[in-house]
N, C-alpha and C positions, 0 to 999 in steps of 0.2 A: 540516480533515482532513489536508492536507499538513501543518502545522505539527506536529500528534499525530505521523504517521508518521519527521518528520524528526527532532523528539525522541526517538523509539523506539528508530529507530537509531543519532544520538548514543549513547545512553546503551550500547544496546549492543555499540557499537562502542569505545566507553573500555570499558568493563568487560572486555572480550577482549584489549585490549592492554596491560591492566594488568598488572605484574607478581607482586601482590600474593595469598596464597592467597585462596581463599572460603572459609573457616572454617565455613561451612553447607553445601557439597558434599560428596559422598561420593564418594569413591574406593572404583572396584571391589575393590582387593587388601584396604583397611584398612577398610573402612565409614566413615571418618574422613576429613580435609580432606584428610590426607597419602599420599603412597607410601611402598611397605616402600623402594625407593631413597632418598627423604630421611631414613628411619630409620637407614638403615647410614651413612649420611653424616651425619650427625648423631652417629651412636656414638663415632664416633673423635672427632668435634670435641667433643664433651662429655668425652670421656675425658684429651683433650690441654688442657684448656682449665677444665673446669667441674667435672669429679668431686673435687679436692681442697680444693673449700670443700663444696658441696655432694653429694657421701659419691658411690662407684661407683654407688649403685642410686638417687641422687637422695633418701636419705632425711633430706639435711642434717644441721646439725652440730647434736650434743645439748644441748638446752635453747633452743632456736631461738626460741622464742618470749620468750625473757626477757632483757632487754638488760645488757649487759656494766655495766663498773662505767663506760666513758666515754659511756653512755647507747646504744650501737650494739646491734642486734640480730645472731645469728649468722647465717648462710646457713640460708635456712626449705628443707625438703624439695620435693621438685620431682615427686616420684610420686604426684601426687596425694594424700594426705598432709593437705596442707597448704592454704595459702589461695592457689597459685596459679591454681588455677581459679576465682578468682575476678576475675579480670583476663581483658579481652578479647584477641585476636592483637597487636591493635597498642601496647595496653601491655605486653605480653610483649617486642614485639619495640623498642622504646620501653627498658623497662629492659636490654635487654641491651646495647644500642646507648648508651648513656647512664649506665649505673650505675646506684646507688641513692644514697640520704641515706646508705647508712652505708657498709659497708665494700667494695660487689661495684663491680668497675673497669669503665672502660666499653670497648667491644668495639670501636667507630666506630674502621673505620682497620683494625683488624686481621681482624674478620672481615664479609663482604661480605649481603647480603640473603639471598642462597641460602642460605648458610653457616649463619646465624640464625634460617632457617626449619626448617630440616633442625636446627639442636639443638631447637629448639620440636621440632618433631614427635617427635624420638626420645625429649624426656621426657615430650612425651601420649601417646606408647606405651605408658606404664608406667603411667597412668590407668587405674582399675576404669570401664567403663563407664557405671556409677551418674555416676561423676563425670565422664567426658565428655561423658554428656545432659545434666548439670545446668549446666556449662560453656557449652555450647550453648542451653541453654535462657533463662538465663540474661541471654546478651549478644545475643540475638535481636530484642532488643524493639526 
């Protein structure tokens, strides 16, 4: 019985100190993981940083899907669009942190965890909620 309770509170007690979102919470303001404060802080960093490969409204650059002539693909849309909901928080935050195979640079260094989470959220902002349930639904298993 102690051992169950002692594990309990481990568990709950990392999970509280983690820094990391719960991508399955709901936030009062957005129904979603994030605050409308990581959304405005994310605007700017996506605008300073991310809108000139992937387009002001996150709808990527044209023909994204079909790779160049040195086999690289272009920046895929980010408004839901596209296949990034198909990726969990931590491959999200994973590729922005680290780049891709082809042409997007990696972020490690220049922008910090908050900073990375707050552009995630401001471009699952622009997610139709068909595709934020199915995001979640998704990487829930």
């Amino acid at each position: 019985m102690y051992k169950i309770c002692f594990v309990m509170l481990a568990s709950f007690m990392l999970a509280a100190c983690s820094d990391q979102p719960d991508p399955f919470s709901k936030n009062d303001q957005t129904g979603r993981w994030y605050t409308q404060s990581q959304v405005g802080e994310g605007r700017k960093i996506y605008r300073d940083n991310c809108s000139q490969c992937h387009g002001k409204r996150g709808q990527g650059a044209p023909q994204w899907n079909k790779p160049d002539a040195q086999g690289f693909y272009p920046p895929p849309p980010l408004n839901g669009t596209a296949h990034s909901w198909h990726h969990p928080l931590p491959m999200l935050q994973r590729t922005i942190n680290e780049g891709s195979r082809g042409r997007m640079p990696a972020w490690k260094g220049k922008l910090d965890e908050q900073q990375i989470n707050a552009v995630i959220a401001y471009f699952q902002s622009w997610w139709p909620d068909q595709a934020y349930d199915l995001w979640l639904k998704r990487h829930r298993r």
